[in-house]
N, CA, C and O of each residue as an XYZ file, in Angstrom:
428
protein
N     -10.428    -10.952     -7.332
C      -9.187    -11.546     -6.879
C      -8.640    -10.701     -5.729
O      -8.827     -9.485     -5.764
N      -8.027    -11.218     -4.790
C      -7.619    -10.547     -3.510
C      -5.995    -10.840     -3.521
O      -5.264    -11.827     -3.603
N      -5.880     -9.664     -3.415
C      -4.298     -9.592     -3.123
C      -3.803    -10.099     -1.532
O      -4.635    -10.367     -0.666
N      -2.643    -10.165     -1.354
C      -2.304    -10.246     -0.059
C      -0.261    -10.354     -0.025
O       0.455    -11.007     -0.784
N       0.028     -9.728      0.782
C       0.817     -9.382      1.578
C       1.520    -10.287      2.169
O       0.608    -10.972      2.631
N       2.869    -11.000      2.628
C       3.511    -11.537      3.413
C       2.574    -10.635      5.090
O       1.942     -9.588      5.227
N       2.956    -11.701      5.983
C       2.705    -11.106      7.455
C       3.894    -10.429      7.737
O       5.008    -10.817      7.387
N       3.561     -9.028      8.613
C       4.272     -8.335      9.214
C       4.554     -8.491     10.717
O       3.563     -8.676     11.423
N       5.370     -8.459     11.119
C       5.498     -8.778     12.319
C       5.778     -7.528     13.110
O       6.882     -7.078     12.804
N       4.892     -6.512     14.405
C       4.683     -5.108     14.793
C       5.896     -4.668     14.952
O       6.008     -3.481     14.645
N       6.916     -5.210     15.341
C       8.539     -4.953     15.333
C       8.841     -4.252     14.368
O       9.398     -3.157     14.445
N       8.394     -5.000     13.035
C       8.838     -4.463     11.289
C       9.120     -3.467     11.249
O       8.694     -3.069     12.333
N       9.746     -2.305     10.594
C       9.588     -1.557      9.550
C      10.294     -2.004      8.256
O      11.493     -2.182      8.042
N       8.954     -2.168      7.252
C       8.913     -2.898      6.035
C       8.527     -2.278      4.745
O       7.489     -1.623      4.848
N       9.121     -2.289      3.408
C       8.797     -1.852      2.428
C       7.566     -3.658      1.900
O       7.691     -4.861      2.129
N       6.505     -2.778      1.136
C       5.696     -3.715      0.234
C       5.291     -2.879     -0.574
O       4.986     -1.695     -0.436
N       5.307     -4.044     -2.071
C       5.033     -3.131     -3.306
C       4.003     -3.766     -3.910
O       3.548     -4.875     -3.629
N       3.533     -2.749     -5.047
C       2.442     -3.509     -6.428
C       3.183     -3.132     -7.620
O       3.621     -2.062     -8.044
N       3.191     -4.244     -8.001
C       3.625     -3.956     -9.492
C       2.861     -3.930    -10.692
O       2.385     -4.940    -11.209
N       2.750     -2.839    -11.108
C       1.194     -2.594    -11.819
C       1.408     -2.785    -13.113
O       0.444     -2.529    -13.835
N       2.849     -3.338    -13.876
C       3.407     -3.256    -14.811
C       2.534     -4.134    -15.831
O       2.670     -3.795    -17.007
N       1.473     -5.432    -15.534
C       0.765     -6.167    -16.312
C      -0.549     -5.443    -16.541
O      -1.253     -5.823    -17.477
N      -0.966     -4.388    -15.741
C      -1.440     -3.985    -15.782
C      -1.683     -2.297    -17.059
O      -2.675     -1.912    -17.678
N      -0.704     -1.906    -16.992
C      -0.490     -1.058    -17.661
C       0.868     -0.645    -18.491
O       1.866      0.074    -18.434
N       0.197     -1.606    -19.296
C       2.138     -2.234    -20.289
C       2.381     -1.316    -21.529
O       3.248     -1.457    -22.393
N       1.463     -0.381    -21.433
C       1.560      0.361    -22.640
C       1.657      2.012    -22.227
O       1.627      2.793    -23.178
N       1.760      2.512    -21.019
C       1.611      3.724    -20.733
C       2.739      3.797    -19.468
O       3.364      2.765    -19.222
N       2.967      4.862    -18.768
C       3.476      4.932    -17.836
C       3.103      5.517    -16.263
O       2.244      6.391    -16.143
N       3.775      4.996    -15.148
C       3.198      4.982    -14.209
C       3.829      6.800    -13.887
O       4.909      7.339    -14.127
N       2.545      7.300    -13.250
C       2.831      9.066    -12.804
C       2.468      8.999    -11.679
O       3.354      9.578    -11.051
N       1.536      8.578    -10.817
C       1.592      9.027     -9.694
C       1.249      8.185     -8.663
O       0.468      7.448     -9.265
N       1.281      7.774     -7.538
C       0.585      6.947     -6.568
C       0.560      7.263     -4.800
O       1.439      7.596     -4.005
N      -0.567      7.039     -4.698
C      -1.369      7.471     -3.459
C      -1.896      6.034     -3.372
O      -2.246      5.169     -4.175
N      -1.742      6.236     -1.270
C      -1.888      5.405     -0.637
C      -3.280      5.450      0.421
O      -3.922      6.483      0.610
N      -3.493      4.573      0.844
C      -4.831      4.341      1.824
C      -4.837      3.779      2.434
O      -4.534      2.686      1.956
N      -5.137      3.689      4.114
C      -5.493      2.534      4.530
C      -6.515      2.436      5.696
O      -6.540      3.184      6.674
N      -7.430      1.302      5.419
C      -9.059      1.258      5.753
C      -8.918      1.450      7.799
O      -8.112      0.863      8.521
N     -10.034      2.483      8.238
C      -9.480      2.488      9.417
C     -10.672      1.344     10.557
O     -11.373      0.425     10.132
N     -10.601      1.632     11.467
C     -11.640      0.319     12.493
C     -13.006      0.492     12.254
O     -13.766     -0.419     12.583
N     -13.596      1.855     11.559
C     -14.470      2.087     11.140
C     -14.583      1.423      9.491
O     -15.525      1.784      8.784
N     -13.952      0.821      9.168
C     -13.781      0.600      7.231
C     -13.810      1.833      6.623
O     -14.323      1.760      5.507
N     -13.369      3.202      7.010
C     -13.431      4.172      5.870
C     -11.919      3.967      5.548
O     -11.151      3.524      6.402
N     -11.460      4.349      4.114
C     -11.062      4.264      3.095
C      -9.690      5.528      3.885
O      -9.823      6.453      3.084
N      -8.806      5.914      4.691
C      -8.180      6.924      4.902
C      -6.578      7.381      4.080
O      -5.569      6.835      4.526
N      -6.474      8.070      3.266
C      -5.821      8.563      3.077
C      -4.418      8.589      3.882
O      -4.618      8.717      5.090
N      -2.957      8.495      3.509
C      -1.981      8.531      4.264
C      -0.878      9.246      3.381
O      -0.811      9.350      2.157
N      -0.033      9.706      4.376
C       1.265     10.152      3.460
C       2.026     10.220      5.176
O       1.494     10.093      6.279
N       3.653     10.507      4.728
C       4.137     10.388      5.326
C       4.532     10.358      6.609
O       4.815     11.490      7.001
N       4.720      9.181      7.753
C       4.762      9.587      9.401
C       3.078      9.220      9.901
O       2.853      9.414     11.095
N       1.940      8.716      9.059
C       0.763      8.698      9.232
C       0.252      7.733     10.000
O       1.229      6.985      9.949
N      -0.643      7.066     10.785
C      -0.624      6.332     11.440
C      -2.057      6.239     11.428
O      -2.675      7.300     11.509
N      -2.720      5.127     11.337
C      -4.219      4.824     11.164
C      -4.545      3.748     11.468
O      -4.326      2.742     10.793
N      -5.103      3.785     12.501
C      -4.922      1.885     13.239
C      -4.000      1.149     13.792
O      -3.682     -0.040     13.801
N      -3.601      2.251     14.310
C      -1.899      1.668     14.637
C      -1.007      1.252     13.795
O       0.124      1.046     14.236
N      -1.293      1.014     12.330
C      -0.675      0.959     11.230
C       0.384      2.284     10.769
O      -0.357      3.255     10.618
N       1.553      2.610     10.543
C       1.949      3.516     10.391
C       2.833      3.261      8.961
O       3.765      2.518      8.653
N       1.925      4.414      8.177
C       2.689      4.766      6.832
C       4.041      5.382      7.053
O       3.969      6.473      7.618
N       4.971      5.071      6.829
C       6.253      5.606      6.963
C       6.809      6.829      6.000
O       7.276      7.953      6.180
N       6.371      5.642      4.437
C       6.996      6.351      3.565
C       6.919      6.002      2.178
O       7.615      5.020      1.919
N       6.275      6.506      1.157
C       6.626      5.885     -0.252
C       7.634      6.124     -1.129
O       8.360      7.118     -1.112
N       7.690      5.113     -1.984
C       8.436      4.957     -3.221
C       7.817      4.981     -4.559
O       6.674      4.531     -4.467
N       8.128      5.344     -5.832
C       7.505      5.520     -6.749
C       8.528      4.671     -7.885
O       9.524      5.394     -7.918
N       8.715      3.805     -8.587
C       9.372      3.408     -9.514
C       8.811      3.612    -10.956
O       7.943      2.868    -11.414
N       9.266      4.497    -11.543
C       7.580      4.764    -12.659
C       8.682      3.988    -13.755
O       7.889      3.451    -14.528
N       9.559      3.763    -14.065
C       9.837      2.911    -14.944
C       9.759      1.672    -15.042
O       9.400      1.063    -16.050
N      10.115      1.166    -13.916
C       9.351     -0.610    -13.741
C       8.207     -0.608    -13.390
O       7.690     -1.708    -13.196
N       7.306      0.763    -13.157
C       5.775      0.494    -12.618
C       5.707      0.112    -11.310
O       4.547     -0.270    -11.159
N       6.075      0.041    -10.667
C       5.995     -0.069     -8.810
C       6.167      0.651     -8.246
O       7.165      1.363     -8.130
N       5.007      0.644     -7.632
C       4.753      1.780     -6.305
C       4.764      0.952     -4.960
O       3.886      0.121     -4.727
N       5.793      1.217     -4.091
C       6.162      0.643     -2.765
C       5.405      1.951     -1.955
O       5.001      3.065     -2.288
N       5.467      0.962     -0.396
C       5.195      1.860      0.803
C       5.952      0.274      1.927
O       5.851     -0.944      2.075
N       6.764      1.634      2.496
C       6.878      1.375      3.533
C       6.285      1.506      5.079
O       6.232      2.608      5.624
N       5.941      0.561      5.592
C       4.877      0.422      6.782
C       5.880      0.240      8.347
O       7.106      0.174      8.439
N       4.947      0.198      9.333
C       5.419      0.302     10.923
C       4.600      0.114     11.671
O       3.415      0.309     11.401
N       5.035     -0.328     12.842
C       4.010     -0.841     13.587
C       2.766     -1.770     13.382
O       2.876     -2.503     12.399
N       1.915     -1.864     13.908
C       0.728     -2.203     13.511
C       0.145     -3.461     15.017
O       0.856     -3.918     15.912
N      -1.289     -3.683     14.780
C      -1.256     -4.597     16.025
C      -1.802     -5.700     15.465
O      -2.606     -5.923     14.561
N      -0.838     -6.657     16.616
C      -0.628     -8.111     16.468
C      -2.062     -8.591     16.297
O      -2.998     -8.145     16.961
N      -2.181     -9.613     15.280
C      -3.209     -9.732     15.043
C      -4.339     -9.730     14.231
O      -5.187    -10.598     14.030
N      -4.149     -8.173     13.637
C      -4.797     -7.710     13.038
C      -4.579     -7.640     10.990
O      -3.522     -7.596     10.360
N      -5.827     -7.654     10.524
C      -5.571     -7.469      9.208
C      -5.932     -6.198      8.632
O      -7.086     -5.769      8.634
N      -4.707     -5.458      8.022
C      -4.957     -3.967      7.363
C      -5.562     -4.148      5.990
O      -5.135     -5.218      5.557
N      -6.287     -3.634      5.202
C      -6.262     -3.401      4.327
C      -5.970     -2.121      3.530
O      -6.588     -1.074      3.728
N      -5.148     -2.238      2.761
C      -4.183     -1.164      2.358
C      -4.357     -1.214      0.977
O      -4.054     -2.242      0.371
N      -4.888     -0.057      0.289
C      -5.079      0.578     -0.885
C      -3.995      1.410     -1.774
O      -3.714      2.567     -1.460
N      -3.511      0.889     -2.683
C      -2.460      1.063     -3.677
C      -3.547      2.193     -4.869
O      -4.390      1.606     -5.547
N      -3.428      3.595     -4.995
C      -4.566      4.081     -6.417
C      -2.979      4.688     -7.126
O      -1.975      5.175     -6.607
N      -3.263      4.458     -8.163
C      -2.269      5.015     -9.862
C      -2.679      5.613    -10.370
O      -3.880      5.403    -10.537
N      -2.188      6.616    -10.921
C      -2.439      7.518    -12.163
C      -1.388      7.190    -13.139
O      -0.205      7.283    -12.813
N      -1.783      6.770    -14.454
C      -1.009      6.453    -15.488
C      -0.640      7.786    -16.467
O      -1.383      8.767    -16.501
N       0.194      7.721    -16.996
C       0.517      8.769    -17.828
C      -0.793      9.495    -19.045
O      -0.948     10.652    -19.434
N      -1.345      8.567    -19.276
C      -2.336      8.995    -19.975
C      -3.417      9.289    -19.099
O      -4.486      9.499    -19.672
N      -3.416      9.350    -18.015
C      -4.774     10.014    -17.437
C      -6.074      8.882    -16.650
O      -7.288      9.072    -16.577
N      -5.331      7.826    -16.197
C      -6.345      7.032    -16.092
C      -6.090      6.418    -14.629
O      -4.938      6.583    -14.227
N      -7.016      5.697    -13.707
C      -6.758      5.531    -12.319
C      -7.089      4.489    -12.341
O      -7.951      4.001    -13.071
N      -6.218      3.783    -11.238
C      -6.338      2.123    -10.998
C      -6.119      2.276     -9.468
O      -5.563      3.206     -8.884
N      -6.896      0.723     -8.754
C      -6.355      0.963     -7.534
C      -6.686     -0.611     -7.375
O      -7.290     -1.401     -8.102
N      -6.099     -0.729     -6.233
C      -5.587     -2.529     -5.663
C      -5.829     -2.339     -4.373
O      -5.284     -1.438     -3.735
N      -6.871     -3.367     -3.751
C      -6.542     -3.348     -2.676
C      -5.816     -4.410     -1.746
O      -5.918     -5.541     -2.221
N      -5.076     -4.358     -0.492
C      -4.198     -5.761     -0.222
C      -4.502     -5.746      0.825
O      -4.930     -4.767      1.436
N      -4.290     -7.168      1.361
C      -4.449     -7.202      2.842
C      -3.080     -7.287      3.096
O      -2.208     -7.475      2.248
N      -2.880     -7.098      4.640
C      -1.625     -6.873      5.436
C      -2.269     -7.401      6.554
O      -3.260     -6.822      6.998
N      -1.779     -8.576      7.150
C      -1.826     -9.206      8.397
C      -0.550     -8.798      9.187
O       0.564     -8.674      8.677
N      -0.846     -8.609     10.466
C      -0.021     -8.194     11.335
C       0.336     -9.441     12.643
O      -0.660     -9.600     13.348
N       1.302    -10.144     12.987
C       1.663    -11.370     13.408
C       3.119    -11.422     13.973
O       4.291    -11.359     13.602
N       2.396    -11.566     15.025
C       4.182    -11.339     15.896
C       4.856    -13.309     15.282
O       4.313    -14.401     15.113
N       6.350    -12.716     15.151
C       7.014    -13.985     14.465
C       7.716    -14.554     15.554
O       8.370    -15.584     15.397
């Protein structure tokens, strides 16, 4: 199953979240790290101010009681589709990850 994203428009700066809460209804959410695939398809790592494809990680959010992990995004070029990697660590020790697309589309 493929996730996907509302379109961003390169103007944006936008929060998007996963809500991993069906996912893991019995434990709690501890940690989350972000990714996003660069023109080569490797898998890159981001944290704050990061920029990878013209895509720019801004900034995350962590909600570990409702289970959502947001990131806020920037920039990006028109056009283009990011794919952006959501990975979790649950309280008990276990890793999940989602990946989404993010289309980029001037409005």
């Amino acid at each position: 199953m493929a996730y996907k994203w509302p379109d961003k428009d390169p103007d944006e700066t936008i929060d998007f979240s996963v809500d991993w809460s069906r996912f893991i209804p019995n434990t709690t959410l501890a940690a989350a790290n972000w990714f996003i695939k660069d023109a080569a398809g490797n898998k890159e790592p981001v944290s704050n101010a990061e920029t990878v494809d013209g895509l720019q990680f801004v900034s995350p959010t962590l909600q570990a009681d409702d289970k959502v992990a947001t990131a806020r995004f920037a920039s990006g070029t028109n056009g283009k589709t990011y794919v952006v990697t959501c990975q979790i660590t649950t309280g008990d020790g276990l890793t999940f990850e989602r990946n989404v697309s993010l289309r980029i589309r001037e409005k």
